[in-house]
N, C-alpha and C positions, 0 to 999 in steps of 0.2 A: 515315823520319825520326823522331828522338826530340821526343818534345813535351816542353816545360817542363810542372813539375807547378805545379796551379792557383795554390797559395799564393805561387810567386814571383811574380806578378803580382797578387793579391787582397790578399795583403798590405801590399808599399807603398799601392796604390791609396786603401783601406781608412785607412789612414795619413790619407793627404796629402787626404779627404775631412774627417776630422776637423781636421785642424791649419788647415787654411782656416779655420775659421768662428772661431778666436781671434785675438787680436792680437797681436803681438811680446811685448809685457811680458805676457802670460798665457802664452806659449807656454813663455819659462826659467822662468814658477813653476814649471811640475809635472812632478811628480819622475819618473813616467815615462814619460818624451820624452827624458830625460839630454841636455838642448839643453846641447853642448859648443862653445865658442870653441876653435880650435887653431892654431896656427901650421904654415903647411904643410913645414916643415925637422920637424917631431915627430910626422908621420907616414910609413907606408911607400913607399905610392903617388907618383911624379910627379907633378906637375901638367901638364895639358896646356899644349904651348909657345905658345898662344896666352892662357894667365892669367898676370896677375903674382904672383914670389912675395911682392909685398906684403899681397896675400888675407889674410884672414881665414878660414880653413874650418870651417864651423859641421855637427859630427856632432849625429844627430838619430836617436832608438834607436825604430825599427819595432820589434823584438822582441827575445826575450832575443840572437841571430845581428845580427838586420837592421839596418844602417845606412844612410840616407841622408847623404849628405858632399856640401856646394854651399858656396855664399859667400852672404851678404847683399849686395844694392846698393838701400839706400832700406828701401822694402815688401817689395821682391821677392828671393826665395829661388831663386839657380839653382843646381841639381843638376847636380852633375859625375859622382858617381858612385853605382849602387847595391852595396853591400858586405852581399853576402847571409849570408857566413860570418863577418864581422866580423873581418877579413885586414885593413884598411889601418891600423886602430889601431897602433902602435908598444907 
């Protein structure tokens, strides 16, 4: 069986260790997190047929490739997808 290499899992991790410890309006100041609002018709990917396409998708740049892609509801950030080649951008 092929094992994933470390980084795909170290890195998000690594990530979302940091972006906890700030708050929303700290999180869009800084410039490299590239905290993007999208409309989900402006990217590639589906949505899952259990989200509305009313969502919000907020991309969120783990590295120069890595994206995490979720919605906001309130506080909480849930993740739909991780986009390790940076493929669901449009």
């Amino acid at each position: 069986m092929k094992s994933m290499p470390s980084t795909f899992l170290w890195t998000p991790l690594n990530f979302l260790k940091k972006v906890e410890k700030v708050t929303w309006g700290e999180l869009m100041k800084i410039d490299g997190f590239n905290f993007e609002n999208r409309d989900p018709s402006s990217i590639r990917a589906k949505l899952p047929d259990h989200l509305s396409e009313d969502l919000t998708m907020i991309s969120l740049r783990v590295s120069q490739k890595f994206r995490i892609w979720g919605f906001r509801n309130g506080r909480v950030y849930h993740i739909v997808w991780f986009d390790k080649e940076h493929k669901i951008d449009k």
